[in-house]
N, C-alpha and C positions, 0 to 999 in steps of 0.2 A: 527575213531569215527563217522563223519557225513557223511559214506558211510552207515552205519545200520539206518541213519535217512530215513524218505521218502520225495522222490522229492517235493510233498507240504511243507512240513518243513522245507528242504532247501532252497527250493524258498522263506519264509517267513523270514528266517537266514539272505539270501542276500539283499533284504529287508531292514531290518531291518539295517544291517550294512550298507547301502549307505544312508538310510533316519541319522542314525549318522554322517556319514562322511561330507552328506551336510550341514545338520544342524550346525555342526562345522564351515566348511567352510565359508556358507552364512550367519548364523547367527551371528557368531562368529569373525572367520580372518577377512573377510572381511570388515565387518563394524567398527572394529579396524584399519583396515588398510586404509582405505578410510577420519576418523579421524585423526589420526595422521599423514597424507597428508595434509588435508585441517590446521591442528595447525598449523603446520610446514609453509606452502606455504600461507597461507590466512588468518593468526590468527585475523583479524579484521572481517570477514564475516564471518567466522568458529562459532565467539560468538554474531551474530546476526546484527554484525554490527550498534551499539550501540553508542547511541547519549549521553555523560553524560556530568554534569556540577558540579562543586565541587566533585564529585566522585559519583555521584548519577547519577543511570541513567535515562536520561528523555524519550526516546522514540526509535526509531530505525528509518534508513535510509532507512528499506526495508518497515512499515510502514507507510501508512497516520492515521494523528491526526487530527482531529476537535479542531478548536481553537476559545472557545467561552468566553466569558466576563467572567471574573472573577466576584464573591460574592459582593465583598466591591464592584470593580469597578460599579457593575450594579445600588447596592444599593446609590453609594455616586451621580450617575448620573439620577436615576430614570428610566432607560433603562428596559423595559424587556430582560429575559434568551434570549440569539443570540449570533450571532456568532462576534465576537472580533475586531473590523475593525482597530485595529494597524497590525493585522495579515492578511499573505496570505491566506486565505480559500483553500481548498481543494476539490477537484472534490465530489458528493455525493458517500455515501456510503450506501448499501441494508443492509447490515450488522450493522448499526451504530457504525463503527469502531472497533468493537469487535475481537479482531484475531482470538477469538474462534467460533464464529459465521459469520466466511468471507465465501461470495459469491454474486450470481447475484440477481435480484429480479425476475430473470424469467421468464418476462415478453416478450411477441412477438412486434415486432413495431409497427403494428396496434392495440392492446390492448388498449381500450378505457383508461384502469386505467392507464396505464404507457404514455398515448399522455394526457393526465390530468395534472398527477405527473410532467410530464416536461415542461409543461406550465409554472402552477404554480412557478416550480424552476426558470423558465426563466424570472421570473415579477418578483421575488423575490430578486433576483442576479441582475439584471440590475436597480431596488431602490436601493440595500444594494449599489451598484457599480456608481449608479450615471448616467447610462449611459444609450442610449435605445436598446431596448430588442431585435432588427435585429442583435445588437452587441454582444450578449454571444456567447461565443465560445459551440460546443457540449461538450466539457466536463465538463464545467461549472455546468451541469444541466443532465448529463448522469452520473450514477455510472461505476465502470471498473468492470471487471468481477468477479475479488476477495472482490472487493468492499473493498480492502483495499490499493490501488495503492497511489504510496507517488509522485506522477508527475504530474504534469501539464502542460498544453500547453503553450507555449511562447505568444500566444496570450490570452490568458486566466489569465496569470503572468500579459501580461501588461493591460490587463484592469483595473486590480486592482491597479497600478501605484499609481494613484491618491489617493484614499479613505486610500492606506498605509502612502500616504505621508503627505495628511493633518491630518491623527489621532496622527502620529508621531512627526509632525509639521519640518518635512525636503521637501526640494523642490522637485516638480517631477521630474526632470530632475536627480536628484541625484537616487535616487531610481529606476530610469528607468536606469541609468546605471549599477548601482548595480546588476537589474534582467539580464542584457545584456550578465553582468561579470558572471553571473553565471548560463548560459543556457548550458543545454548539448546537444551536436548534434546527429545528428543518430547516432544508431546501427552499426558496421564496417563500417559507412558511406553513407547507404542507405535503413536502419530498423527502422521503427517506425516514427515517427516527432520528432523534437525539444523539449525540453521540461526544 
């Protein structure tokens, strides 16, 4: 029967049947089976790797959050909208934390508006922090490229040492060892920094 076709039409048959077969394949098996790999092998990172609390979930480990003063807490202290100083603040984000909206702000190093914007952060962070401003670390005051990066520098963690311990009302030294206890170190050993 598709010896009376002509060779343009077989050619398009054939075609036709492998754009199928892929389609199956890649669309299909594949991403089935790459799933039910990662349930199986990974089932906490597979579902986002999820932070909950009473069964609710509060945020994720592969995300950073902004953690700013609560309503009441702002209104019963008289504080304006800012960021929460019982909490570790988070490197800035281009994005405003949005996962639908992650990325960079695009900017080149010499960009007047981005050597501006990191000033700024860097006088901002070293009030909010208590500390002087030769002292912020760059990520303090640099957003990461997705702008939604959940890590911080170990040096940037203990800056903030203090301002967590006295809004908390626990001693430095306690909370500095606490951030100590729970630094990760490189990448197999020599990727990335500390954090």
């Amino acid at each position: 029967m598709t010896s009376s076709l002509s060779p343009v039409v077989r050619n398009h048959l054939s075609a036709l049947r492998i754009l199928l077969v892929l389609t199956a394949v890649t669309g299909v098996l594949y991403p089935l089976a790459v799933t039910g790999v990662a349930q199986g092998a990974f089932p906490y990172q597979a579902n986002g790797s999820r932070i909950t609390r009473h069964g609710t979930t509060m945020g994720s480990t592969l995300l950073g959050q902004n953690f700013t003063l609560p309503e009441d807490r702002r209104r019963n202290s008289g504080r304006a909208p800012g960021p929460d100083p019982a909490w570790f603040q988070p490197r800035p984000s281009a994005g405003g934390y949005d996962p639908l909206a992650s990325g960079a702000s695009n900017l080149g190093p010499n960009n007047p508006v981005l050597v501006r914007t990191i000033e700024a952060r860097r006088a901002a962070v070293a009030r909010f922090d208590g500390v002087d401003p030769r002292d912020v670390p760059a990520d303090a005051v640099t957003a990461s490229g997705s702008g939604l990066d959940p890590h911080i520098s170990a040096a940037y963690a203990h800056e903030q040492v203090n301002r967590v311990a006295r809004a908390r009302g626990l001693r430095p030294a306690t909370v500095r060892a606490l951030v100590t206890a729970h630094l990760q170190g490189r990448v197999l050993g020599f990727l990335g920094e500390r954090r």
